[in-house]
TORDO-776764 format. One record per residue (C-alpha): residue number from 1; z, x, y. Coordinates in steps of 0.25 Angstrom, whole numbers, plus 2048, in hexadecimal, padded with zeros to 3 digits. Layout:
# TORDO-776764
<NUM; <Z; X; Y>>
...
//
This chain:
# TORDO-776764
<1; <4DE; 0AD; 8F4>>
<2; <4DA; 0B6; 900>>
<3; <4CC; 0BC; 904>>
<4; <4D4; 0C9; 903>>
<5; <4DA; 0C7; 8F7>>
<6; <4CF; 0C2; 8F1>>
<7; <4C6; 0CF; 8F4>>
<8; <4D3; 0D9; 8EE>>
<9; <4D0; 0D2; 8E0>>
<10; <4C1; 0D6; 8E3>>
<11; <4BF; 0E4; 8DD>>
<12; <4B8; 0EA; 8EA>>
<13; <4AB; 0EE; 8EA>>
<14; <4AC; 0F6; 8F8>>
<15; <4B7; 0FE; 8F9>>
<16; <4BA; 109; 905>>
<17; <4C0; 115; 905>>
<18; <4C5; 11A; 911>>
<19; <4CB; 127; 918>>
<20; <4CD; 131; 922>>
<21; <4C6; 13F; 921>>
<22; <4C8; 148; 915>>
<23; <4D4; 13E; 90F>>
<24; <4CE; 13D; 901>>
<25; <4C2; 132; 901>>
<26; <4B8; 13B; 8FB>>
<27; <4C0; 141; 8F2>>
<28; <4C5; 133; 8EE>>
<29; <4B5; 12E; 8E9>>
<30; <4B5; 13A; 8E2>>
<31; <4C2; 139; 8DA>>
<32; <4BD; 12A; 8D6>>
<33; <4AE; 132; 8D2>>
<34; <4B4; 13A; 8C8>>
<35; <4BE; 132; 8C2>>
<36; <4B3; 128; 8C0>>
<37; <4AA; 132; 8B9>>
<38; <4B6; 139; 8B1>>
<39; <4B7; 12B; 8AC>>
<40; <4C5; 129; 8B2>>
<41; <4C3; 11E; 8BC>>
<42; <4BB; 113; 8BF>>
<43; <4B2; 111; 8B3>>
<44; <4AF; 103; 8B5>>
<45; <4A5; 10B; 8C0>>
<46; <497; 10E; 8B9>>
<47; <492; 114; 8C5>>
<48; <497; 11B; 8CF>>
<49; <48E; 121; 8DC>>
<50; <493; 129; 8E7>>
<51; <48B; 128; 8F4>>
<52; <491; 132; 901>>
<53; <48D; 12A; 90D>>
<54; <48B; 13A; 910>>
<55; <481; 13D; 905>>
<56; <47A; 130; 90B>>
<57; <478; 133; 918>>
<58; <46E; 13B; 915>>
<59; <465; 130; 90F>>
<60; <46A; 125; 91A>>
<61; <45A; 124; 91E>>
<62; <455; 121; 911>>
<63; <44E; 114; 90B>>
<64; <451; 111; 8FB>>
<65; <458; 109; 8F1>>
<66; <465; 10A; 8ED>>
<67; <462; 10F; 8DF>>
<68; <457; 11A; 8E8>>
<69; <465; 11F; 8EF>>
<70; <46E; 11F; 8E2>>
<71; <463; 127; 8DC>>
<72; <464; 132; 8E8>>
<73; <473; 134; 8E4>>
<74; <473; 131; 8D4>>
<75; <466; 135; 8CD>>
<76; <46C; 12F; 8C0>>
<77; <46B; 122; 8C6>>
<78; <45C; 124; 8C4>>
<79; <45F; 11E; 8B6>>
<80; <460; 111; 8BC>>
<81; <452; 10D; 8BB>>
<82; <455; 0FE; 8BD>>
<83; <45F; 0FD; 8C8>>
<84; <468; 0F0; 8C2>>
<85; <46F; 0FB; 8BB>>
<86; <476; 0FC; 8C8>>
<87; <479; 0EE; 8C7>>
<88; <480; 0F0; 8B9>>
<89; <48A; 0FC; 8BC>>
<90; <494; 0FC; 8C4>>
<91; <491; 103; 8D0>>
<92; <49C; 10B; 8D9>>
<93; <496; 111; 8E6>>
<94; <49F; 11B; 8EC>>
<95; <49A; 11F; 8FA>>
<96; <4A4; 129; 901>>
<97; <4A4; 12D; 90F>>
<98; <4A0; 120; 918>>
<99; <4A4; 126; 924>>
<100; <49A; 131; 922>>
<101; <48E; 128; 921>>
<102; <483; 127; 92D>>
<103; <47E; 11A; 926>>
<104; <480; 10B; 930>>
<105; <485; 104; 924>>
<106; <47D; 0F8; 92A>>
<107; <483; 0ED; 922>>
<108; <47B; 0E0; 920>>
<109; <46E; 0E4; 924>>
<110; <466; 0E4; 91A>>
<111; <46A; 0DF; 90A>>
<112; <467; 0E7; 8FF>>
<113; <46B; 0E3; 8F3>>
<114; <460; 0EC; 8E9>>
<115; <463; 0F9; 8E5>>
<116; <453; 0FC; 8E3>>
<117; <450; 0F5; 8F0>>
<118; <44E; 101; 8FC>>
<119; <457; 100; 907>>
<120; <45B; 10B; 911>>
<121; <46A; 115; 90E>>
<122; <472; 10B; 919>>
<123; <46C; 0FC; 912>>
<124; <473; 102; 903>>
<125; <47E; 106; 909>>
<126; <481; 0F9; 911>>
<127; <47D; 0F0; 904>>
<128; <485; 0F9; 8FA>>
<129; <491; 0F7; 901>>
<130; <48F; 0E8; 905>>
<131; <48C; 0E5; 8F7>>
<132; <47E; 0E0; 8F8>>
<133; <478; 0EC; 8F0>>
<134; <47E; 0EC; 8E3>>
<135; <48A; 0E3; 8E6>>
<136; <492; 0E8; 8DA>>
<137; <492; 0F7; 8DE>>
<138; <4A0; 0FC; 8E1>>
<139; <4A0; 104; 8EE>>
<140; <4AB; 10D; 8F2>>
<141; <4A9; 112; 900>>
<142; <4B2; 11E; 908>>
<143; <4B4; 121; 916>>
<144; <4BC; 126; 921>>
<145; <4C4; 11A; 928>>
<146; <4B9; 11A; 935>>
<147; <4AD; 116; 92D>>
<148; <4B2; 10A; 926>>
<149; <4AC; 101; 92F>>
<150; <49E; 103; 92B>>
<151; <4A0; 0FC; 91F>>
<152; <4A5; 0ED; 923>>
<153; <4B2; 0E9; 91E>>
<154; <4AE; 0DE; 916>>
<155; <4A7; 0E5; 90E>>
<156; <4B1; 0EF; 909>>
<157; <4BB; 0E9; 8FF>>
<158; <4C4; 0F3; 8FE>>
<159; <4CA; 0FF; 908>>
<160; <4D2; 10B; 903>>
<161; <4D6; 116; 90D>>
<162; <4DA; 124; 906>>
<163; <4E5; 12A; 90B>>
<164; <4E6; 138; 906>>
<165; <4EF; 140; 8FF>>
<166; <501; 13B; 8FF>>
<167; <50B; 146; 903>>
<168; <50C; 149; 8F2>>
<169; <4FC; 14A; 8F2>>
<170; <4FA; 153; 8FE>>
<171; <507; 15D; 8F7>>
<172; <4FE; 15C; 8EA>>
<173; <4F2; 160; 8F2>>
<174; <4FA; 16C; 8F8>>
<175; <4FD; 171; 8EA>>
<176; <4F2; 172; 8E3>>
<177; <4E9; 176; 8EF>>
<178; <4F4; 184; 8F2>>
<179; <4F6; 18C; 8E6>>
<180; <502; 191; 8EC>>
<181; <50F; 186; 8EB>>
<182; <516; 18D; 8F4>>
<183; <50A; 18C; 8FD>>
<184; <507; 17E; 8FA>>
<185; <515; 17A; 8FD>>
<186; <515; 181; 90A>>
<187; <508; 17A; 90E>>
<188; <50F; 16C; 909>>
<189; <51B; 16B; 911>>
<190; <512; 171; 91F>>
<191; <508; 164; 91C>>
<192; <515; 15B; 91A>>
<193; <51C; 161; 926>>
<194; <511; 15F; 92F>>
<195; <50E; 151; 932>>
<196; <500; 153; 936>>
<197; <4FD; 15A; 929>>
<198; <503; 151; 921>>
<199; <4FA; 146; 926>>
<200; <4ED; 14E; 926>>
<201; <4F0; 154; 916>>
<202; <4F0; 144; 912>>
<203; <4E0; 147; 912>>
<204; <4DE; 14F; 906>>
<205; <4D2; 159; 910>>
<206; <4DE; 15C; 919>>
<207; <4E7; 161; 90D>>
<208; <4DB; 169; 90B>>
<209; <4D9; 171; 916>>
<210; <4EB; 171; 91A>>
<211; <4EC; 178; 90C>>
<212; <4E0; 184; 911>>
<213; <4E7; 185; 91F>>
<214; <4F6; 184; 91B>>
<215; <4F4; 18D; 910>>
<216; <4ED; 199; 917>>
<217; <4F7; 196; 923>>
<218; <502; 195; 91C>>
<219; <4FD; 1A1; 914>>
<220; <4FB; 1A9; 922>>
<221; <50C; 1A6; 925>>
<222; <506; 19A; 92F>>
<223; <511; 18E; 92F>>
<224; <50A; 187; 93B>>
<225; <503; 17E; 935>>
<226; <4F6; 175; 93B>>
<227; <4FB; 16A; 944>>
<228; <4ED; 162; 944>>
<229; <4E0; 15F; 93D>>
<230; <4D8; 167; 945>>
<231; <4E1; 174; 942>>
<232; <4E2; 173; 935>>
<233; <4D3; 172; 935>>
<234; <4CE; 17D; 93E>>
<235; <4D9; 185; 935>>
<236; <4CF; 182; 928>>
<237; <4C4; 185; 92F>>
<238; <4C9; 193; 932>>
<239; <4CF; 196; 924>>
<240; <4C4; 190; 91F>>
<241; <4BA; 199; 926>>
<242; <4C3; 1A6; 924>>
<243; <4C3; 1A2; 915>>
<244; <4B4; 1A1; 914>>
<245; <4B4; 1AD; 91A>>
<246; <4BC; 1B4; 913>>
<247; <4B5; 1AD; 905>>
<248; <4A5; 1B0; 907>>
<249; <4A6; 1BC; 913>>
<250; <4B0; 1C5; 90D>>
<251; <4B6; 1C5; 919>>
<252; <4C5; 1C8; 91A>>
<253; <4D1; 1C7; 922>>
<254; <4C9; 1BE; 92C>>
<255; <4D2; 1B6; 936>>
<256; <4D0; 1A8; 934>>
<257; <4D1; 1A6; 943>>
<258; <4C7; 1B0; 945>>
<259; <4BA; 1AA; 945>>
<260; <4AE; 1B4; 946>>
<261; <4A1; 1AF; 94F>>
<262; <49A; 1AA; 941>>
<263; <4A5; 1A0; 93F>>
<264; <4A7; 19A; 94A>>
<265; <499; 198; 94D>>
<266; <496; 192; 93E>>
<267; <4A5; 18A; 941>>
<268; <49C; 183; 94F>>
<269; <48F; 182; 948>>
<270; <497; 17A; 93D>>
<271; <49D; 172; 947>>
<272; <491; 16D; 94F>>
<273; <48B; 16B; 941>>
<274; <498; 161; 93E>>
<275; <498; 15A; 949>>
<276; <48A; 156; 94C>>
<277; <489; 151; 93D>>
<278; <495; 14B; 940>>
<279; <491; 144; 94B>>
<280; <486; 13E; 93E>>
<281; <48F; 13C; 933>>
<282; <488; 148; 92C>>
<283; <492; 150; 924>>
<284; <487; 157; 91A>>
<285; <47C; 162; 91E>>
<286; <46F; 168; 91A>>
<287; <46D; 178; 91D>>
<288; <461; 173; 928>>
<289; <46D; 16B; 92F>>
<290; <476; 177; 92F>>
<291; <46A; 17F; 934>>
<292; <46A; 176; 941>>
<293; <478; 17D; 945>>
<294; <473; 18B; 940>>
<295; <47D; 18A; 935>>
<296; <47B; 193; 92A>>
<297; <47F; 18C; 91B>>
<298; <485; 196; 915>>
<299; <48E; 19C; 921>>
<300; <493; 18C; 922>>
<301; <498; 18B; 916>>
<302; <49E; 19B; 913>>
<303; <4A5; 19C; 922>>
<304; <4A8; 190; 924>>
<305; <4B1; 189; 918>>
<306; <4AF; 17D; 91D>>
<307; <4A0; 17A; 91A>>
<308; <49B; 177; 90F>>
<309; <490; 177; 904>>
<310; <48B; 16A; 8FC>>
<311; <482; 169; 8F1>>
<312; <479; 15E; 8EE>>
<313; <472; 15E; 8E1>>
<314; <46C; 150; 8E2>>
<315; <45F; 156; 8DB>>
<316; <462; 15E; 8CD>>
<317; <458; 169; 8D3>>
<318; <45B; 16A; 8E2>>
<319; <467; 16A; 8E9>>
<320; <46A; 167; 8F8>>
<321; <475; 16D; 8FE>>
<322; <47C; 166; 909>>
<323; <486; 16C; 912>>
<324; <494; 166; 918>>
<325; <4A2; 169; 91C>>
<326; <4AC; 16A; 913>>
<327; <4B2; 15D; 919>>
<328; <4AE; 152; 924>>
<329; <4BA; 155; 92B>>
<330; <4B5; 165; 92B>>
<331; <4A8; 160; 932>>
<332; <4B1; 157; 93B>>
<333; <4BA; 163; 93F>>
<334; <4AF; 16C; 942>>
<335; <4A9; 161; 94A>>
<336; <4B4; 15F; 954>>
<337; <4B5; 16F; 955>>
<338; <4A7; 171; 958>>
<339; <4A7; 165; 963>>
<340; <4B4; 16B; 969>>
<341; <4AD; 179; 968>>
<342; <4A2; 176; 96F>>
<343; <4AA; 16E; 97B>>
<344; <4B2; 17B; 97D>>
<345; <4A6; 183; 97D>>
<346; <49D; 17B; 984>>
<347; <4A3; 16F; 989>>
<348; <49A; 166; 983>>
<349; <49D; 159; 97C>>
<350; <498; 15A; 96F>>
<351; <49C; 14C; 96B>>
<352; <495; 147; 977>>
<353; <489; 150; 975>>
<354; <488; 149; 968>>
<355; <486; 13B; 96E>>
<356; <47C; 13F; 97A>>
<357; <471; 146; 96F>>
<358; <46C; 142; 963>>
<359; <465; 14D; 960>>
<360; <465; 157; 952>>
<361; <470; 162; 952>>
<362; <46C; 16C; 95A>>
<363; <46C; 17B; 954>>
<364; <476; 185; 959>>
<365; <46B; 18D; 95C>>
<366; <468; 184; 966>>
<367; <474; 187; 96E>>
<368; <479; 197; 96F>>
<369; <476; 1A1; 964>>
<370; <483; 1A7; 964>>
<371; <48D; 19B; 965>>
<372; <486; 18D; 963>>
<373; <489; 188; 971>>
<374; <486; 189; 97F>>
<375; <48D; 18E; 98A>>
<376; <49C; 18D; 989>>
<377; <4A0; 187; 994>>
<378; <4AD; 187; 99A>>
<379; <4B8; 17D; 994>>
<380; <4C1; 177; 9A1>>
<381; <4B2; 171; 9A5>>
<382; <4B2; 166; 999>>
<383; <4BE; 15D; 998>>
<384; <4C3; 15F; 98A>>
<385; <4CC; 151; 98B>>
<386; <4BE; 14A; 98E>>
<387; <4B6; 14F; 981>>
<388; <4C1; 14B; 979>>
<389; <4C1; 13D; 97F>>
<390; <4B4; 13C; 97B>>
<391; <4B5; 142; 96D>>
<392; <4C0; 137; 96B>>
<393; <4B7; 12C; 970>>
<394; <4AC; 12F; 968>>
<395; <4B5; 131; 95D>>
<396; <4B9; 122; 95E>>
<397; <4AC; 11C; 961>>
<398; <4A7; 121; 952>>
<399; <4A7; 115; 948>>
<400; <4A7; 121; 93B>>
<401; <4B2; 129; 941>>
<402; <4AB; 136; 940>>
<403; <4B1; 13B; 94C>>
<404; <4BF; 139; 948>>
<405; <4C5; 146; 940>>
<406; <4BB; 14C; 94B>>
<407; <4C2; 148; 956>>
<408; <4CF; 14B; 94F>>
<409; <4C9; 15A; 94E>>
<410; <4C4; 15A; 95C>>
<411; <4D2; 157; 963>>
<412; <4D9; 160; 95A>>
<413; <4D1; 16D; 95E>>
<414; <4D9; 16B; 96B>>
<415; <4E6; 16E; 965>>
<416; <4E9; 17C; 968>>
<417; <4ED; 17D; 959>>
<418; <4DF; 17C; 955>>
<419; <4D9; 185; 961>>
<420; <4E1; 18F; 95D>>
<421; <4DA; 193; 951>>
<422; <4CC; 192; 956>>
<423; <4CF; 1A1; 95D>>
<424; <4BD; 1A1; 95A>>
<425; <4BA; 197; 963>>
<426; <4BD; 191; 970>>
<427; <4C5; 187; 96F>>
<428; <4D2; 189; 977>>
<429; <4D0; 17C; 983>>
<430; <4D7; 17B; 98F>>
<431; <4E2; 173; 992>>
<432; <4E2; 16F; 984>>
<433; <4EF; 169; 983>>
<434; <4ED; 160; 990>>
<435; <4DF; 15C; 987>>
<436; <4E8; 158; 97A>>
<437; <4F1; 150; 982>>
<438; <4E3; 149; 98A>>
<439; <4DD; 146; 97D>>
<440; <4EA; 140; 976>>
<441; <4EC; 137; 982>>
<442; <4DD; 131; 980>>
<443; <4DF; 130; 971>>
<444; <4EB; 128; 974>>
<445; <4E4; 11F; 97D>>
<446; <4D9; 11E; 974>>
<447; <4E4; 117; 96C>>
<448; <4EE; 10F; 974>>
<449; <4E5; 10B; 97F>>
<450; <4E2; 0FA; 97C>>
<451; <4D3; 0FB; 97D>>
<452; <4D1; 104; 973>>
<453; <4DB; 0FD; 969>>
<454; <4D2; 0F1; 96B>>
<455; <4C5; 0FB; 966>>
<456; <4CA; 107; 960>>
<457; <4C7; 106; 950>>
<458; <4D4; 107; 947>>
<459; <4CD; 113; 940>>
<460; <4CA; 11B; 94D>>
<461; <4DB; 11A; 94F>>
<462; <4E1; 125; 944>>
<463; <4D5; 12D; 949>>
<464; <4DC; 12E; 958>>
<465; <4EA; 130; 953>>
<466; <4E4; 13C; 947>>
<467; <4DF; 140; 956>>
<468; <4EA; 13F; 95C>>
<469; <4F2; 146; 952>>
<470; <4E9; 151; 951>>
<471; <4EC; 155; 960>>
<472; <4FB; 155; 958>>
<473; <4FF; 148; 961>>
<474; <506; 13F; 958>>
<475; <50C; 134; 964>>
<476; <503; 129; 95F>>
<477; <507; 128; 950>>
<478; <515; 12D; 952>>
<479; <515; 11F; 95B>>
<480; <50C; 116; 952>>
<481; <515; 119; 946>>
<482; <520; 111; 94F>>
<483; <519; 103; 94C>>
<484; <519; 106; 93D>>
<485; <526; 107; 932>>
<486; <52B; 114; 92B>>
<487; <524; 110; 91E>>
<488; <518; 10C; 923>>
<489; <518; 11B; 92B>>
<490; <51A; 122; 91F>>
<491; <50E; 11B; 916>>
<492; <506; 120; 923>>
<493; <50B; 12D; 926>>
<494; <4FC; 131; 920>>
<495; <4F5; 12C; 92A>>
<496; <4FD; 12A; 938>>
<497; <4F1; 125; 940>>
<498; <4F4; 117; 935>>
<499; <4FF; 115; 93C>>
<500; <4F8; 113; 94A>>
<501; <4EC; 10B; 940>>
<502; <4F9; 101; 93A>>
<503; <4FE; 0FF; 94A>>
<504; <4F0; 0FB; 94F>>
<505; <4EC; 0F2; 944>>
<506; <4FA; 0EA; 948>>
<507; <4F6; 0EA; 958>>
<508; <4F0; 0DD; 95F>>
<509; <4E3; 0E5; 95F>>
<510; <4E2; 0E4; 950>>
<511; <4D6; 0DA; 950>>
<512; <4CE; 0E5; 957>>
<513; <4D0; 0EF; 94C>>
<514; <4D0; 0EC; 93F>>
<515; <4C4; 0E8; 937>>
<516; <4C2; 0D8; 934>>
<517; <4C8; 0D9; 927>>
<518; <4D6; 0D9; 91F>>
<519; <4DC; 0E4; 918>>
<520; <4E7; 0E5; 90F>>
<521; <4ED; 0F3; 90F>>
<522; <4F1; 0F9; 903>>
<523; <4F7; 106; 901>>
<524; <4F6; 10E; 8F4>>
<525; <4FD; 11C; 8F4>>
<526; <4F2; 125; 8FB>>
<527; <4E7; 118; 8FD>>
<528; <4E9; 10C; 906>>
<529; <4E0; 101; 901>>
<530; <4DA; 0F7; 90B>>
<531; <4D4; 0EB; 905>>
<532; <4CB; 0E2; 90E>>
<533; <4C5; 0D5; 910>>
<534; <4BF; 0CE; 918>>
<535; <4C7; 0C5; 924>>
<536; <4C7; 0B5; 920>>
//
C-alpha cells in the first residue's frame, strides 16, 4: 500500500480549513460548536477549545504554560488541578483565522511537550500543531488560501477548501433575508443575470451586503445594478451610513450620496485607522487606539454602519470592550479608499510611506484641523499608473496576502462607476480610462511574462485575475477556460480564477509552484477535499 493511502486510513489529527474572504470559514467552526454542545455532533469530543489567532495576538509576548493560556481563555479549566487530565480527554483545538495571526510559527525550534512547562505563545503554538504537545489533540485550523504556507505541509493531514453557497443556496438566502418575494425574486434573477454577481454571491458576506444594495436600489426604481466589488461596496457604505443616520440621529430624507463634512472626515479617519492596522494584521481595537486618529466611539459606531462594538467578558466582574469592523473585508475596503484618497489629495504614496517609517500612527491632529491631510496638491503631478504598480508589487511580495482584496479595492475606485457616487470627496482622476487600460496591461504581464511564472506563487494568481475582473476586463479567463472542457467549466464557474490555477499546474513550470507534496482532490457538493502526504 501507498504512503498516501496509508495516511487517508489515519484519522487526521491536523486538518485545514481554507477560503477566501467572507466565504463561510468562521461561521463554519461555529456551526460544528453548537452542534457539539446541543449534543448533535461529535460527541466522541470531550473537550472542545476555540483559540482566534486574533484573540491571541494580544498575548503573542507572553511566557506560560499551556494549561496558564487555556486558563486565560476557559476559567473552568481551573478544575484541572493535575494537568494528565488533559491527557485523558479527548482534546479538539479549533484555531480560526490563521492568516490573521502576527505569530512566526517558527517550527522546530524548541520541543515542548509539557503542558505545565513555560514556554513563550509562538513555542505552543509550533508544538500543538506539530504534535509534540499533547500529540493526541485534535487540531482544526482555518485560513485564507495565502497563509497556508506558514504551516508546513506535512504536518497537515487533511485540506478542505469552503466553497460557499450553490446557485439553490444563494436563492434560499435571498428568501429569507427579503420579506418581500416579489422582491427577493427580482433581486434573484439580477444576481443570476450578472455574471460578476453571481460569482461574488458564492461568499455568504457578499449575498449579504447585494441583498441591502439591491433591495434599496431596486426599491428606488434603480435596474443598473453594480458591475464590481468596489461598487457594490462603496454602495453599502453609503446606505449603511444614511441608514445609521436615519436610525440614532433622527435624521430624514437624507441623500445617501450626500455626505455632510462629519462623515467624510470620520469615513478617512477610519480609513487611516484600517490601513495602518492592516499594514500589522490588527483587525481588533481599544478606545486609546482609536483616540490616536481622533476617532470618537460612539460616533464610529452610530454614523458609520460599518464599525462595530465587541464585548469581552473574560472576568465575571469587568468587561473590556474592543472595537472592529463589521467585517475584514470592510477594514480592507476602507483601506484602499483612504490610500487612494490621500494620493488624490496629496500625492503621497501611502503604501510606500508605510515601508520608509516604522513609526506609531500619527494623530490627525497632527496634520490639518479641518481635513486630516496636508496640502492638496495638484493630481497630473503624480503618475497614477506608477502608484498602482507599486501597490500591485507590494501586494505580490506579501507571504499572508493581506494585500489582496486590498488591492482589488484599490484598482476598482478607478472605474468611473465607482467615482461617480463618491460626489463628497475628490476622487474624479485624469485620463482615467488611459490608467485602467495601463494597469490591466501590467497585470497581464504580471501573469504571462516567463520570469514571473517561474516565481509568482499559485495563490498570488486568482488574486490578479479578481483584479483584473474588477477593472470589468474578462480577456484572461474568457481565454484560460479554452484549455479546459465544458464540464470541468461548469464545476468552476464559482471561482473562474481556478481555471487559470488548473492551467498552470499543468505547465512545464509546474515544479516551481506547487508545494512538495501529493494531493488528491476530492469534490463534495459545496467542499473540495485535499488530502496530503508527504512525496516518497
Amino acid at each position: 500500500m501507498s504512503d498516501c493511502e496509508k495516511a487517508e486510513e489515519r484519522q487526521p489529527r491536523v486538518v485545514l480549513n481554507k477560503g477566501i474572504a467572507g466565504i463561510g470559514k468562521t461561521v463554519s467552526v461555529q456551526k460544528f460548536i453548537l452542534d457539539w454542545a446541543e449534543g448533535k455532533a461529535s460527541q466522541d469530543i470531550d473537550l472542545l477549545l476555540v483559540l482566534p489567532f486574533r484573540e491571541l495576538n494580544s498575548i503573542k509576548d507572553e511566557k506560560q504554560s499551556l494549561h496558564e493560556l487555556l486558563l486565560k481563555f476557559f476559567s473552568e479549566l481551573k478544575e484541572f488541578e493535575d494537568t494528565k487530565y488533559y491527557e485523558n480527554c479527548k482534546t479538539l483545538f479549533i484555531f480560526d483565522g490563521l492568516n490573521e495571526s502576527q505569530l512566526p510559527l517558527l517550527f522546530g525550534q524548541r520541543r515542548v511537550s509539557d503542558v505545565s512547562k513555560a514556554a513563550s505563545l509562538d513555542e505552543l503554538m509550533t508544538n500543538l500543531i506539530d504534535g509534540n504537545l499533547l500529540p493526541s489533540a485534535l487540531v482544526w485550523i482555518t485560513s485564507r488560501p495565502a497563509a497556508i504556507d506558514k504551516i508546513p505541509p506535512d504536518l497537515i493531514h487533511r485540506m478542505a477548501e469552503v466553497r460557499g453557497f450553490t446557485d439553490l443556496q444563494k436563492e434560499e438566502y435571498f428568501r429569507k433575508r427579503i420579506s418581500d418575494q416579489s422582491l427577493a425574486n427580482r433581486i434573484i434573477s439580477h444576481v443570476m443575470d450578472s455574471g460578476t454577481l453571481e460569482i461574488m454571491c458564492h461568499i455568504p458576506v457578499f449575498c449579504w451586503i447585494t441583498a441591502t444594495v439591491l433591495e434599496q436600489m431596486l426599491k428606488g426604481g434603480h435596474e443598473k445594478i453594480p458591475s464590481s466589488l468596489t461598487e457594490l461596496y462603496t454602495r453599502f457604505l453609503l446606505i449603511q451610513t444614511s441608514e445609521k443616520k436615519k436610525k440614532y440621529l433622527g435624521q430624514r430624507g437624507s441623500n445617501s450620496l450626500k455626505l455632510s463634512d462629519g462623515d467624510v472626515h470620520l469615513i478617512l479617519k477610519l480609513g487611516k485607522l484600517a490601513f495602518d492596522n492592516l499594514q500589522k494584521s490588527n483587525i481588533e481595537f481599544s478606545e486609546d487606539d482609536l483616540k490616536l486618529y481622533d476617532i470618537n466611539v460612539t460616533e464610529a459606531s452610530l454614523r458609520s454602519g460599518v464599525f462595530t462594538e465587541i464585548v469581552k467578558e473574560d472576568d465575571p466582574i469587568f468587561s473590556v470592550k474592543q472595537y472592529s469592523f463589521v467585517h475584514l473585508s470592510f477594514q480592507e475596503y476602507l483601506a484602499a479608499f483612504f490610500v487612494n484618497q490621500r494620493y488624490i489629495d496629496t500625492g503621497v504614496n501611502a503604501v510606500q510611506s508605510s515601508h520608509k517609517k516604522n513609526s506609531t500612527k500619527p494623530s490627525f491632529r497632527e496634520k490639518d484641523e479641518d481635513s486630516g491631510y496636508p496640502p492638496k496638491v495638484p493630481q497630473q503631478e503624480a503618475a497614477l499608473h506608477n502608484f498602482h504598480k507599486f501597490a500591485i508589487d507590494e501586494a505580490l511580495k506579501s507571504d499572508r496576502g493581506h494585500l489582496d482584496l486590498f488591492l482589488c479595492f484599490l484598482l476598482g475606485l478607478l472605474l468611473e462607476s465607482s467615482q461617480k457616487l463618491l460626489k463628497s470627496f475628490s476622487v474624479c482622476v485624469h485620463n482615467g480610462k488611459k490608467n485602467i487600460q495601463q494597469t490591466i496591461e501590467y497585470l497581464k504581464s504580471k501573469l504571462s511574462e516567463e520570469g514571473n511564472r517561474r516565481t509568482l506563487s499559485l495563490k498570488r494568481c486568482p488574486n490578479l485575475i479578481h483584479c483584473l475582473m474588477e477593472l470589468n476586463d474578462h480577456s484572461m479567463t474568457e481565454e484560460m477556460q479554452r484549455f479546459v472542457p465544458i464540464n470541468r467549466q461548469t464545476e468552476n464557474k464559482q471561482s473562474t480564477a481556478n481555471v487559470l490555477v488548473d492551467k498552470l499546474e499543468k505547465t512545464d513550470h509546474s515544479e516551481h509552484l506547487r508545494p512538495a507534496m501529493k494531493r488528491k482532490r476530492l469534490d463534495h457538493g459545496g467542499c473540495s477535499q485535499e488530502k496530503a502526504c508527504a512525496s516518497e
